[in-house]
C-alpha positions in Angstrom: -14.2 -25.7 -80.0 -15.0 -29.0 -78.1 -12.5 -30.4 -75.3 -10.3 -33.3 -76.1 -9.8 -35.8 -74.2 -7.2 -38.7 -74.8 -8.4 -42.2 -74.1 -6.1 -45.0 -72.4 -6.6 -48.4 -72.7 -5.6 -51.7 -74.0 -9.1 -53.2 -74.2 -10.2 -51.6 -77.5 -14.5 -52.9 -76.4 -13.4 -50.0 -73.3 -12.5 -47.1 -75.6 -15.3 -47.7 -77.7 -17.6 -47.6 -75.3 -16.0 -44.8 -73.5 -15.6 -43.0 -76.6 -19.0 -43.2 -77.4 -20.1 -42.3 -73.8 -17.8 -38.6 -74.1 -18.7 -37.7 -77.7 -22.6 -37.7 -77.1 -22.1 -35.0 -74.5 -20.3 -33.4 -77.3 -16.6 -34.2 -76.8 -13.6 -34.9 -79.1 -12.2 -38.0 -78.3 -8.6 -39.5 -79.1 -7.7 -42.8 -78.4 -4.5 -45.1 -77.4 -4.0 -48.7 -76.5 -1.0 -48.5 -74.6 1.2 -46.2 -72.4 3.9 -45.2 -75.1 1.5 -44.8 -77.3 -0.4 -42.4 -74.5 2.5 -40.1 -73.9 2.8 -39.6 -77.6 0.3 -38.3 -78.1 -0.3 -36.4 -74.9 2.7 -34.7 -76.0 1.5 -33.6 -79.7 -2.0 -33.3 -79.2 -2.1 -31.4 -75.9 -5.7 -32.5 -75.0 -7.3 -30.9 -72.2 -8.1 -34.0 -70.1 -6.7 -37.9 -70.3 -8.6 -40.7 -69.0 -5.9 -43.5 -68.4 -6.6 -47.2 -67.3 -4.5 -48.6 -64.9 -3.1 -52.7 -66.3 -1.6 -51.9 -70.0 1.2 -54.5 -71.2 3.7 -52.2 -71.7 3.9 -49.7 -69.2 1.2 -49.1 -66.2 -0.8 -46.1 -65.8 0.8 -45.2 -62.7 4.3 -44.9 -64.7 2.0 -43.0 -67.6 0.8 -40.1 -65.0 4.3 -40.1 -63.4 6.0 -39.6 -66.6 3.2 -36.8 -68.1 3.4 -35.1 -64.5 7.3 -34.7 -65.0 6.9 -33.4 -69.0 6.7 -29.6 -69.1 4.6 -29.9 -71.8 1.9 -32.1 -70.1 2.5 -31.9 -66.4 -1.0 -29.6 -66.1 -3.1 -32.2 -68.0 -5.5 -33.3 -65.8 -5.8 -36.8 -65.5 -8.8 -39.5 -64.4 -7.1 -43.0 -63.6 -10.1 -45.3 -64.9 -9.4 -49.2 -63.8 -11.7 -52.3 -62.2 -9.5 -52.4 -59.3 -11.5 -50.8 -55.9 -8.7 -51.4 -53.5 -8.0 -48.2 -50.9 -4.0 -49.3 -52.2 -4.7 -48.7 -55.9 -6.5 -45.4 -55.3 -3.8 -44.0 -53.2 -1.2 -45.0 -55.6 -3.1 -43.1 -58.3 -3.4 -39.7 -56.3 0.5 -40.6 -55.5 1.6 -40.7 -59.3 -0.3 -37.4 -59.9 -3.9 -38.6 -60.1 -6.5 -35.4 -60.3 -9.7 -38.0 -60.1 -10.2 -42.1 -59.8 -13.0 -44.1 -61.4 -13.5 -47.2 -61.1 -15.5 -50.3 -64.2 -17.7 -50.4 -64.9 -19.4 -47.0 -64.2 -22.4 -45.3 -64.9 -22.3 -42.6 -68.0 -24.1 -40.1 -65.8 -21.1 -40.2 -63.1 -18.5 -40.3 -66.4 -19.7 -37.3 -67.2 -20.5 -35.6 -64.3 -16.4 -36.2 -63.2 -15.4 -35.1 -66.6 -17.2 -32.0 -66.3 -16.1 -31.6 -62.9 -12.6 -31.9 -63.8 -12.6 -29.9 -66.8 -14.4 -26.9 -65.2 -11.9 -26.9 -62.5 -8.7 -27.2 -64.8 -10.7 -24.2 -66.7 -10.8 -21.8 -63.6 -7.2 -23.2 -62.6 -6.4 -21.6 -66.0 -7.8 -18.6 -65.9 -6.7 -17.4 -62.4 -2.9 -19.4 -62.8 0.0 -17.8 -64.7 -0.7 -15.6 -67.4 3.3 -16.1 -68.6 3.1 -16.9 -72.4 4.6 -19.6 -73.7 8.1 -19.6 -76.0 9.4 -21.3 -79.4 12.2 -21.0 -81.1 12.5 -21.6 -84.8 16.0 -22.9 -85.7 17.4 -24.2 -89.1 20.0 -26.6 -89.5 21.9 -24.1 -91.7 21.2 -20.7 -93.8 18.7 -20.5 -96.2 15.9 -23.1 -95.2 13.6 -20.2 -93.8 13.7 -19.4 -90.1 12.7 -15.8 -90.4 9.8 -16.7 -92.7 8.6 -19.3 -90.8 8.8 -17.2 -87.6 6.8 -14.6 -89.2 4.2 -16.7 -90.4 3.3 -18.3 -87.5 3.5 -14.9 -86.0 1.1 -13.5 -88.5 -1.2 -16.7 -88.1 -1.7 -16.5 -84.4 -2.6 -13.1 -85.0 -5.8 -14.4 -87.0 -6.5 -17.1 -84.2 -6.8 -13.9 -81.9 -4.0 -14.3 -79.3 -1.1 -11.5 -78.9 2.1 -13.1 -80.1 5.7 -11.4 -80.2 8.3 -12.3 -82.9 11.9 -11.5 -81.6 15.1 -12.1 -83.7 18.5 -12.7 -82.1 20.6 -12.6 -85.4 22.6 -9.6 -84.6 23.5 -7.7 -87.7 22.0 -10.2 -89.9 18.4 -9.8 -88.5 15.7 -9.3 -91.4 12.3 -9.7 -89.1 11.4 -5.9 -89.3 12.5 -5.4 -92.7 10.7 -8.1 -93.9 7.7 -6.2 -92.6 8.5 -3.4 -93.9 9.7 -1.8 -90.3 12.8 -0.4 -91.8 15.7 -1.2 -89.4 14.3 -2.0 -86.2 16.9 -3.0 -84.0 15.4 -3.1 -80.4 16.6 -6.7 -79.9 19.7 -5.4 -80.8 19.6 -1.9 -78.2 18.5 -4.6 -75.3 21.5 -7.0 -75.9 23.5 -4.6 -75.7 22.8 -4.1 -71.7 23.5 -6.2 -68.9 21.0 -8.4 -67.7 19.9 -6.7 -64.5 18.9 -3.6 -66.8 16.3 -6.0 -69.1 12.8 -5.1 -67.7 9.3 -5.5 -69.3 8.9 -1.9 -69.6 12.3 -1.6 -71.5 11.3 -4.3 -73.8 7.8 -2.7 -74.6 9.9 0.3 -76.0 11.9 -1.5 -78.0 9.0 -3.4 -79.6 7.9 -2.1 -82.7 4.0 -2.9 -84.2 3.4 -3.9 -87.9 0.0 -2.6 -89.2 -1.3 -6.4 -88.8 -0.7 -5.7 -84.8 2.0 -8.4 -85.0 4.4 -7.1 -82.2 8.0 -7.4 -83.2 11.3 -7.1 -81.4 14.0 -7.1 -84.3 18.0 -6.9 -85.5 19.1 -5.1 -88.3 20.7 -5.7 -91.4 23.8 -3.2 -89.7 26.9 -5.6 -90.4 28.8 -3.9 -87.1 25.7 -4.5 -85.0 27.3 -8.1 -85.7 30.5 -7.3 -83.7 28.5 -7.0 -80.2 28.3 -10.2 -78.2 25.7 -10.5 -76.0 26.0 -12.1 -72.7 24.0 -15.4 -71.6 22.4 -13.8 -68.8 21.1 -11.0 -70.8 19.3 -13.0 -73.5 18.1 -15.3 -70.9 16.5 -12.2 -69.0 15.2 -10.9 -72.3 13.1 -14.3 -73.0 12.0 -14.5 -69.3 10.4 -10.9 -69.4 8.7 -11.7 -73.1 6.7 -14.5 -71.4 4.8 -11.8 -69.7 4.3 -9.8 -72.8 4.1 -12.0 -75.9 1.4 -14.9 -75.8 3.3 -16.8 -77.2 7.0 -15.1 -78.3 7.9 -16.5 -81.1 12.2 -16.3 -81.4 14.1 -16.7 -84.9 17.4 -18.3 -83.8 18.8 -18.3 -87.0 20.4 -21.4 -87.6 23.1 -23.9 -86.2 24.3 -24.2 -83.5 26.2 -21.6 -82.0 27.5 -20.4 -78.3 24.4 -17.9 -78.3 21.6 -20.6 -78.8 23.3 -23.6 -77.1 22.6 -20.7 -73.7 19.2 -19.8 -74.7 17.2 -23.2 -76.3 16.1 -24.5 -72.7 14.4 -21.5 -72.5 12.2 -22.4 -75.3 8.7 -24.3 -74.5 8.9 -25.6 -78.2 11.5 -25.7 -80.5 11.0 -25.9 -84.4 13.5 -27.1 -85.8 14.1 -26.6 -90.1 15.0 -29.1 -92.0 14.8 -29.7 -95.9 15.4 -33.4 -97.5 18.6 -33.0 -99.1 21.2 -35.5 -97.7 23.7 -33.0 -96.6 21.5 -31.3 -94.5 19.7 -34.5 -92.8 22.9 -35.8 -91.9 23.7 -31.8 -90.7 20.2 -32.5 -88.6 20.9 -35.6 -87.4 24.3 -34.0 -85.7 22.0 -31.1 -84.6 19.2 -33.2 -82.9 21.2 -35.7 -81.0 23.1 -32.2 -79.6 19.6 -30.5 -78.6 18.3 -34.0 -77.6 20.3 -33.7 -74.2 18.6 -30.8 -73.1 14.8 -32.1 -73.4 14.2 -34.7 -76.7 10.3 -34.5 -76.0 9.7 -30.1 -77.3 11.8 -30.8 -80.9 9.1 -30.4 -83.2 10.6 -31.4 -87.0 9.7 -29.1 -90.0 10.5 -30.3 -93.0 11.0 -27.1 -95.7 11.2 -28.1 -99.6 12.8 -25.6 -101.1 12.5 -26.9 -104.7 9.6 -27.7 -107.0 10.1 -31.5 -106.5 8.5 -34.3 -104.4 10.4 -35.3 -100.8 13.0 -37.4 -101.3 14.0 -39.5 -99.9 10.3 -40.3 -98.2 9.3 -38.7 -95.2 9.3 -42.0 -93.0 12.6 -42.6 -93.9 13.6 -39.0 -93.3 12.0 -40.0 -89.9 14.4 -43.1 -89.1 17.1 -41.2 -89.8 16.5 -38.5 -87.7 14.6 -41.2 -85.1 11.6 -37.4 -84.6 8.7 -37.3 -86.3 8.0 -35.1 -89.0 5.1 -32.7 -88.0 4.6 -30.6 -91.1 5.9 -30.1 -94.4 6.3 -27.3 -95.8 6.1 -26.9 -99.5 7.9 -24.7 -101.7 6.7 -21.0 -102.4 9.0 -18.5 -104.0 7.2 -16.7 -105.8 5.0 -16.0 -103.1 7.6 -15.2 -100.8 9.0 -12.5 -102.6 5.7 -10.9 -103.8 4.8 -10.8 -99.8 8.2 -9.6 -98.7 7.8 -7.0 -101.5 4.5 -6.1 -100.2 5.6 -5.9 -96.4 3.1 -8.8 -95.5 3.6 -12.4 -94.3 2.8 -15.2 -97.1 -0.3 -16.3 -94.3 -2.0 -12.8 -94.8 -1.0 -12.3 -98.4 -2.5 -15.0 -100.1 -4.4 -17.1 -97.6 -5.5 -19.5 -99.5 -2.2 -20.7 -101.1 -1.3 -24.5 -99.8 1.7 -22.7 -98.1 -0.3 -20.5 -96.1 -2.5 -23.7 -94.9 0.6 -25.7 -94.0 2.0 -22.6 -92.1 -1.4 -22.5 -90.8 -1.7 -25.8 -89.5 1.5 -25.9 -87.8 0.8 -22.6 -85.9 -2.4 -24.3 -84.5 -0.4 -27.1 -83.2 1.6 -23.9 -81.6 -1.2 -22.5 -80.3 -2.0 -25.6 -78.4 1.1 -24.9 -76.5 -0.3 -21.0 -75.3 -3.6 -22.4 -74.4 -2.2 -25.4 -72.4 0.2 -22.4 -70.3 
């Protein structure tokens, strides 16, 4: 798959000609005219390198590289700062905002590329020999019902097929359905490992709790046991749990359940992502609105917005104005599937793996590659 790099720049003759310059040595190339616009999509489309000008009207590209170097999600982006000023000043203030590189217009195609190639080559090694922590994502509904386990396992069962090694781990004590689903019977190592105090949780423990479904989707599940229901974890317990899974899961994928309880409100700003469930009926949008503006204090910029139909009718109200409302963007809809569900849950397999061609299985699909976006940019 080709690098992508995001393009910064008001002048819209510049990221033509830019553009054109990258994708002949074979790059994909997204574009933006101004710095909101930038950070955006930096944000959702995770490319691997951003070339940013310097003079936009709305925001400079020294405030752009400041406020991507201060995102989780996009402070390892590696940035060229691309502008016809050749002042000593204006390069300084470039490395200053979090500059990797500094070009200056109008340049030759040969040195374009030979920086881009530089940079990315170097961001690639930086890669390889950095962290190998995977990343995390939570998968909340606004209330019961919407789909948070099935959605869980899907992606789960999705990465699988994209080759990376994800873990799916369910903190609904006595009402956790992960390993049944699967057909695992009732696997409650999440529920053994909440039960211990934090300095206890250790990567090997967690590896012997986790049980393997014949797809090699790793799980780490409740049970269905209503007194397993009665223990109540500590904070600093789940918190330790999630902190060893980033060294075994790539990514761990959590099912929260849904609302907002004292458990969750502890253990979301652990999450790299959260995927939040939605579906369009006007109880649960104003539910979701309540819901976002709570999680919105912790970090506004990971909410990713599912929205679930859950009957055989169209979205309604429309999705742009389920998007005011809200004030997030809507990155996938999913559409509704019952009949599939419970053939696959009979069957012990995820919807993805059962019938792979359904147009459920591509929208789970599709929103598990914008999830793996997030493990390859760890």
């Amino acid at each position: 798959m080709p690098e992508k790099i995001l393009i910064v720049d008001d002048d819209v003759d510049s990221l033509k000609l830019i553009g054109l310059m990258l994708q002949r040595n074979g790059y994909e190339v997204i574009a933006a005219h101004a710095g909101n616009q930038a950070i955006t999509k930096a944000m959702n489309e995770l490319p691997d390198l951003i070339i940013l000008d310097v003079m936009m009207p709305d925001m400079n590209g020294y405030d752009v590289c400041r406020r991507l170097r201060a995102n989780a999600t996009t402070q390892d982006i590696p940035i060229i700062m691309f502008t016809a000023k050749t002042l000593i000043d204006d390069k300084v203030a470039g490395f200053e905002a979090g500059a990797d590189d500094y070009l200056t217009k109008p340049t030759h195609p040969a040195e374009l590329a030979s920086r881009v190639r530089a940079i990315l080559q170097r961001s690639s090694s930086k890669k390889q020999s950095g962290s190998s922590k995977g990343a995390t994502i939570g998968v909340l509904g606004v209330k019961g019902g919407i789909g948070a386990t099935t959605v869980t396992l899907n992606l789960g069962a999705s990465l699988i097929q994209m080759k990376a090694s994800p873990v799916v781990a369910d903190f609904r004590l006595g009402i956790g359905s992960l390993g049944a689903t699967l057909g695992l019977g009732q696997s409650n190592g999440m529920s053994k490992l909440l039960s211990r105090p934090a300095n206890e949780i250790t990567s090997d423990a967690i590896n012997k709790e986790i049980a393997t479904h014949q797809s090699g989707l790793r799980v780490l599940s409740c049970s269905t046991k209503p007194r397993e229901g009665l223990v109540v974890p500590t904070p600093d317990t789940a918190i330790a749990i999630i902190k060893e899974l980033r060294n075994i899961g790539k990514p761990t994928i959590f099912d929260l359940g849904s609302g907002f309880n004292p458990l969750v409100s502890h253990i979301y700003p652990e999450m790299d992502r959260l995927i939040i469930l939605v579906d369009p009926a006007t109880v649960t949008l104003n539910m979701a609105r309540d819901l976002l503006q709570e999680l919105a204090k912790g970090n506004r910029d990971k909410i990713h917005l599912v929205v679930v139909n859950r009957a055989q009718i169209n979205l309604q109200p429309p999705w742009h104005e389920v998007e005011h409302l809200l004030e997030h963007e809507i990155r996938a809809i999913i559409s509704p599937s019952p009949e599939l569900a419970y053939q696959a849950m009979e069957s012990g397999v995820p919807m993805v793996s059962f019938q792979p061609n359904a147009i459920v299985s591509s929208q789970l699909n599709k929103l598990a590659e914008d999830v793996y976006k997030i493990l390859e940019a760890k």
